[in-house]
C-alpha positions as CSV (number, residue, x, y, z in Angstrom):
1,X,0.0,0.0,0.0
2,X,1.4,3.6,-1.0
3,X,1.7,6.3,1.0
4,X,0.1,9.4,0.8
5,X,1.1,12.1,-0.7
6,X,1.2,15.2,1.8
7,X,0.4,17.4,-0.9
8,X,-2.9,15.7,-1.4
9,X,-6.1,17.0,0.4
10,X,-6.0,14.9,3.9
11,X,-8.9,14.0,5.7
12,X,-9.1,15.6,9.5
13,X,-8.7,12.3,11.5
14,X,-6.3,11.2,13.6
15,X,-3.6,8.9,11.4
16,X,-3.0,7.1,14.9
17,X,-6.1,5.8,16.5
18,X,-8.8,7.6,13.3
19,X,-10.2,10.2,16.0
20,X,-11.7,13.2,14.3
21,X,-9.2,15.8,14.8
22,X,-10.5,19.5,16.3
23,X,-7.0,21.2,16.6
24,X,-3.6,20.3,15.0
25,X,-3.1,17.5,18.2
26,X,-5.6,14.7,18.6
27,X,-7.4,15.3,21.7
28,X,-7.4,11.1,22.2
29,X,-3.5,9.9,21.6
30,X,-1.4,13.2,21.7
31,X,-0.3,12.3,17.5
32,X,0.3,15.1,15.4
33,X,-1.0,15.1,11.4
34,X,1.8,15.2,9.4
35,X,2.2,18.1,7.0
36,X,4.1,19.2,4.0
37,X,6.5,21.1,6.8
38,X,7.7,17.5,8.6
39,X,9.4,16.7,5.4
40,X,11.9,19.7,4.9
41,X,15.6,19.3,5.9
42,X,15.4,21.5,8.4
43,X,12.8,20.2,10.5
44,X,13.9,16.9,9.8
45,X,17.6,18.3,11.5
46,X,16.1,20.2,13.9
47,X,13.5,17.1,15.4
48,X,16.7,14.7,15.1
49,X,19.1,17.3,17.1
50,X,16.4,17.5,19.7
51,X,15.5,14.0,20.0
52,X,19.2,13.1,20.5
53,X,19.7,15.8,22.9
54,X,16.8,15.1,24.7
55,X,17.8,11.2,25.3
56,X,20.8,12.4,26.4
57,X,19.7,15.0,28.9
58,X,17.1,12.0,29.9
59,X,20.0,9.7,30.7
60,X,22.3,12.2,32.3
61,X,20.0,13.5,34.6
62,X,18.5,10.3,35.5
63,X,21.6,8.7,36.6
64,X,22.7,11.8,38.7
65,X,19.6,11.4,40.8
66,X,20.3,7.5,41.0
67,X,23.6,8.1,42.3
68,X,23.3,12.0,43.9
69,X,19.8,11.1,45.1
70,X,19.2,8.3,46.7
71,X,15.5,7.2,46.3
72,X,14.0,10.3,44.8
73,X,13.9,8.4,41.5
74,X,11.3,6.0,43.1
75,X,9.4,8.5,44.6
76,X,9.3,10.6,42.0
77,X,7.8,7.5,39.8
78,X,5.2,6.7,42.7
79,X,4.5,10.2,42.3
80,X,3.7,10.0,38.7
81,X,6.1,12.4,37.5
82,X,7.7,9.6,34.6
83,X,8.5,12.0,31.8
84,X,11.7,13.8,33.0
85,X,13.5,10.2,33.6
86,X,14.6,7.1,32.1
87,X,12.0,4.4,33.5
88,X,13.2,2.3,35.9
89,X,12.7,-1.1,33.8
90,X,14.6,0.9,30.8
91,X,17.4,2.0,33.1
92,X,18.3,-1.6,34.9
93,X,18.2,-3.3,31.7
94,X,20.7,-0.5,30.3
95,X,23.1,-0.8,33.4
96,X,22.4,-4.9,33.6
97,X,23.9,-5.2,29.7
98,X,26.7,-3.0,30.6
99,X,27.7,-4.9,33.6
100,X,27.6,-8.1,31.9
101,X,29.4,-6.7,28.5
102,X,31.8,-5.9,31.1
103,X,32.2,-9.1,33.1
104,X,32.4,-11.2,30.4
105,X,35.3,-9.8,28.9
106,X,38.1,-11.9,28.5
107,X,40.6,-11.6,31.9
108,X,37.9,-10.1,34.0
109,X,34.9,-12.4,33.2
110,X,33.0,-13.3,36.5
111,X,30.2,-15.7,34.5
112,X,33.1,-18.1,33.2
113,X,33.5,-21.9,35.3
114,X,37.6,-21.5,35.2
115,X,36.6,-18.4,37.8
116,X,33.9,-20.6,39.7
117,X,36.7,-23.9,40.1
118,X,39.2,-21.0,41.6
119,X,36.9,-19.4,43.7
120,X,35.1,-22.9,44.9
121,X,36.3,-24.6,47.8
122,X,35.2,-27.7,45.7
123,X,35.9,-26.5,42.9
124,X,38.3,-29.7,42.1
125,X,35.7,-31.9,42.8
126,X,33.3,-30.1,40.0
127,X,36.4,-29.7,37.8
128,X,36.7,-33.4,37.8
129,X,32.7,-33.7,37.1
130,X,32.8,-31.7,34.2
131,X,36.6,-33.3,32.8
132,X,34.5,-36.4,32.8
133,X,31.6,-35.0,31.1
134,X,33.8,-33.5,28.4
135,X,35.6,-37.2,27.9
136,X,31.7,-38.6,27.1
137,X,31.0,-36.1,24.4
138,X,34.5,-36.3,23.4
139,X,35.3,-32.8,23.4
140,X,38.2,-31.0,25.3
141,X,37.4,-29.5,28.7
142,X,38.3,-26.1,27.4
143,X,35.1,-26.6,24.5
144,X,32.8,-27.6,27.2
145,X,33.4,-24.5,29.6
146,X,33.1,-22.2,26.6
147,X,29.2,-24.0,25.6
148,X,28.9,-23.9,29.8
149,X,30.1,-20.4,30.0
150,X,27.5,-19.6,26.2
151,X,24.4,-21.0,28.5
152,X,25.0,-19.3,32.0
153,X,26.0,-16.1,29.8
154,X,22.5,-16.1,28.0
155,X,20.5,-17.8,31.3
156,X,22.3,-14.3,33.2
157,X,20.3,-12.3,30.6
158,X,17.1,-14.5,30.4
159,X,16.4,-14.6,34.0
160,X,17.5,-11.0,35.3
161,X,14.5,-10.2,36.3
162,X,14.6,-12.9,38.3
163,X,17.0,-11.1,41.1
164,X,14.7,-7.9,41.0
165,X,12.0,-9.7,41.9
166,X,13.4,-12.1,45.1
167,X,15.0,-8.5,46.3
168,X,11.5,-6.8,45.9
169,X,10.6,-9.7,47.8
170,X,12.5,-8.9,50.4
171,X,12.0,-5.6,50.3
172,X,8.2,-6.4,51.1
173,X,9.1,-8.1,54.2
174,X,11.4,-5.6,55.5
175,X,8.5,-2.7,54.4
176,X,4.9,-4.4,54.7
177,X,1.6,-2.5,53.6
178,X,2.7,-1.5,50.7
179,X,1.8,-2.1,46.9
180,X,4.0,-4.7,45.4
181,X,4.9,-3.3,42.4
182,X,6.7,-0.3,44.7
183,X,9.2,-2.9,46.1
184,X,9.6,-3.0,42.2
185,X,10.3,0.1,41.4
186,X,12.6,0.3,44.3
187,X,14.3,-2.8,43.6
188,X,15.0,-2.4,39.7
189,X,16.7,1.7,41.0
190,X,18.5,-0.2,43.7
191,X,20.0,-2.7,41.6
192,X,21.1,-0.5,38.9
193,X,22.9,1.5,41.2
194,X,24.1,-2.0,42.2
195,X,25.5,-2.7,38.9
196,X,26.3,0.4,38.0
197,X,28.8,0.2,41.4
198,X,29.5,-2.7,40.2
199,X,30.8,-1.5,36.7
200,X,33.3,0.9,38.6
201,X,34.8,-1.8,40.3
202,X,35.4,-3.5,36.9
203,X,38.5,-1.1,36.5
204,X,40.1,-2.5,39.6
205,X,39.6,-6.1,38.6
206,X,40.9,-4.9,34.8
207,X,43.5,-4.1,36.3
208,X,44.9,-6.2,38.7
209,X,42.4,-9.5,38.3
210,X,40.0,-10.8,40.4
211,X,41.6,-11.2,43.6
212,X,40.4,-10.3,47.3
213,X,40.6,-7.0,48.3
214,X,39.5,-6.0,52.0
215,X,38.9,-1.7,51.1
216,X,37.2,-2.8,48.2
217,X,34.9,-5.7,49.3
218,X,34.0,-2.4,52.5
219,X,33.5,0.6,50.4
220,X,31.2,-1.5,48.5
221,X,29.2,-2.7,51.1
222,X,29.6,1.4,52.7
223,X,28.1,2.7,49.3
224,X,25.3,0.4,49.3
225,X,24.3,0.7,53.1
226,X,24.6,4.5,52.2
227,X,22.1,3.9,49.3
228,X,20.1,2.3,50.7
229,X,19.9,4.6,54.3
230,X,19.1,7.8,52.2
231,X,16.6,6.1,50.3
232,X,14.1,4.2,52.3
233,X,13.0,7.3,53.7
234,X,12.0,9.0,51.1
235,X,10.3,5.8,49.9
236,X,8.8,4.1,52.9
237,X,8.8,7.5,55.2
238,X,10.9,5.3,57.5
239,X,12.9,7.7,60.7
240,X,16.7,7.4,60.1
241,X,17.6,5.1,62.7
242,X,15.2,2.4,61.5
243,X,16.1,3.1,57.9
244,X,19.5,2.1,58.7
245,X,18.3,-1.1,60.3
246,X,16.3,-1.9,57.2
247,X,19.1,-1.0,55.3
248,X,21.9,-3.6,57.0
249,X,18.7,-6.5,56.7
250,X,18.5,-5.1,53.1
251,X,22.5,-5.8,52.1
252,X,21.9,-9.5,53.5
253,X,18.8,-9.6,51.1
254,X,20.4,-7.9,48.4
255,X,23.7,-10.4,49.1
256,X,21.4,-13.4,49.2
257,X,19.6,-12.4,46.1
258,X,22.6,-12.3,43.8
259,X,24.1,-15.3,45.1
260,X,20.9,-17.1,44.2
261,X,20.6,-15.3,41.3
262,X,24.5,-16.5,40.2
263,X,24.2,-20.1,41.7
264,X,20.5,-20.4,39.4
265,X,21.6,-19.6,36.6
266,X,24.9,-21.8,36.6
267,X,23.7,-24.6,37.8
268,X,20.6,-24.5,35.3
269,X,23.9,-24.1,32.7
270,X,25.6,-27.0,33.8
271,X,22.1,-29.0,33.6
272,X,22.0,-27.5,29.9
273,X,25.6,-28.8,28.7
274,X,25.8,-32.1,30.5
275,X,22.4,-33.6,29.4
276,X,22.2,-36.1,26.8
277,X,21.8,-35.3,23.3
């Protein structure tokens, strides 16, 4: 089917949702008719400069908030006022793929089994698990941690919403009387600032590898009880002192929830390579 011309006659309805049109917006959706004016070069500059900078100013200002702000990005939301930031599915999925393009990268990749068996106090004991797997399909040990590595890699990014929800779970217990779908909201801000924390500290393991690192492993956890101590007030309308007893149960919860989250997802890989064809 051929467009329309613009310079033909065009009826006065909505091109969006067919709503007869009374002013140059429909009243119904918000769509504009298009006219012979959308189609010069300097509109078409001028809407594409603005929509670029406008993303842009979206992103910048909605991670200054999650980081400078603590909890006013959920509140806002609960608030209704959606339009001046990133929404909160948007932004953890944004932070989420950056975190795992960055731990994934060769020398620093945190979902790879060789890391797991040198981390593991049993790890030799699953090593020699998997070296006998390899033998049965007749493949090299190295070609079955790479298609073990491919699954847990792609069951990480299939089931992230998994860990938002067990941490909005907790969450609920922590704060009760509340609308699930704020524990939500909460959770999917405070795990992107999770990750995106996490993302910094991907330069220190760049740099010198994944190693044990007392100031590191506490600043962490300092930044997150932080986070999470500015934020549930402003959320929950919790005083300060209970807020930062929420916020030490939370850490445990947020700790717990990740380490499920890992341990899921690689043992549902290891299920994936090591069952018969």
């Amino acid at each position: 089917m051929t467009a329309p011309s613009l310079h033909e006659q065009q009826p006065r309805d909505c091109p969006e949702c067919n709503t007869a049109l009374v002013g140059r917006y429909c009243h119904e959706c918000g769509e504009k008719p298009p006219d012979p004016h959308d189609l010069t070069l300097k509109h078409f500059f001028h809407h594409g400069l603005h929509e670029l900078t406008h993303v842009d100013s979206k992103i910048f200002r909605t991670l200054r908030m999650l980081i400078g702000s603590p909890g006013v990005l959920t509140a806002d939301y609960l608030a209704g006022r959606k339009q001046r930031y990133v929404l909160p599915l948007r932004l953890f999925l944004v932070v989420f793929a950056l975190n795992l393009f960055l731990y994934t990268r060769p020398g620093v990749a945190l979902y790879d089994m060789r890391f797991i068996l040198n981390a593991s106090p049993n790890g030799k004991l699953l090593d020699d698990k998997l070296e006998h797997g390899a033998e049965k399909r007749h493949i090299t040990k190295d070609a079955l941690f790479e298609q073990l590595n491919e699954h847990w890699q792609h069951n990480v990014s299939f089931f992230q919403l998994g860990d938002v929800f067990f941490f909005a779970v907790c969450l609920a217990i922590v704060n009760r009387r509340r609308y699930f779908v704020e524990h939500l909201i909460f959770s999917l801000h405070a795990l992107s600032f999770s990750f995106l924390l996490g993302s910094v500290a991907w330069l220190y393991y760049w740099r010198y590898g994944f190693r044990q690192n007392v100031v590191l492993i506490i600043v962490s956890l300092a930044l997150h009880v932080l986070y999470l101590w500015r934020a549930i007030p402003k959320v929950y309308g919790t005083t300060s002192g209970g807020a930062l007893l929420r916020a030490f149960l939370l850490i445990l919860g947020l700790e717990l929830s990740r380490s499920f989250f890992i341990s899921f997802t690689l043992m549902v890989a290891i299920v994936q390579t090591l069952r018969p064809h």
